[in-house]
Residue, then its C-alpha position, 0 to 999 in steps of 0.5 A: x500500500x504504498x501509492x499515493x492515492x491509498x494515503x490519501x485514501x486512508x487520511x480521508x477516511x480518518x478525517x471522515x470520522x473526525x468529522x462526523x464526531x458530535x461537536x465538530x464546527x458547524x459548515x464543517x461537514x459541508x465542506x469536507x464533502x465538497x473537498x472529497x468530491x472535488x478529490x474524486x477517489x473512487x472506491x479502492x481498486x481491487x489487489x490480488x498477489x502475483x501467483x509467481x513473485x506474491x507481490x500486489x498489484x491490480x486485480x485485473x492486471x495481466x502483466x506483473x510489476x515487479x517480475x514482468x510475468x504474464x498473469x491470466x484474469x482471475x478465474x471468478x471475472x466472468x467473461x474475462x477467462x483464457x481461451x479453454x480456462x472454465x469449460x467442461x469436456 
């Protein structure tokens, strides 16, 4: 979890709760709304570890970062299997 975007991702969240505390400055949870929506995150992207080296990297990657391995879909995205990979003989 060292990119940047998943720092910036977990201090949201933890100044979100500190918001939400009783007795926080009035207008304050208005602006903080503004800001994440100006911030414009989304929702965390999906990991998984690579089968060959076990670093992470992204769910849907097909190449790994770090040993340049190629990588098949994860077998439970539907529609996104290798030729072959699922079928029944």
């Amino acid at each position: 979890m060292n990119e940047a975007s998943d720092v910036l991702r977990d201090a949201v969240e933890r100044v979100d709760m500190l918001v939400a505390t009783p007795g926080a400055p009035a207008g304050l949870r208005e602006a903080w709304d503004g800001l994440t929506v100006a911030l414009a995150l989304g929702p965390r992207p999906q990991r998984r570890e690579c089968p060959f080296c076990g670093k992470p990297g992204m769910r849907a990657a097909t190449l790994c970062g770090y040993c340049w391995r190629a990588l098949l879909p994860p077998a439970d995205d539907a529609g996104s299997r290798a030729p072959g990979e699922g079928t029944s003989k």
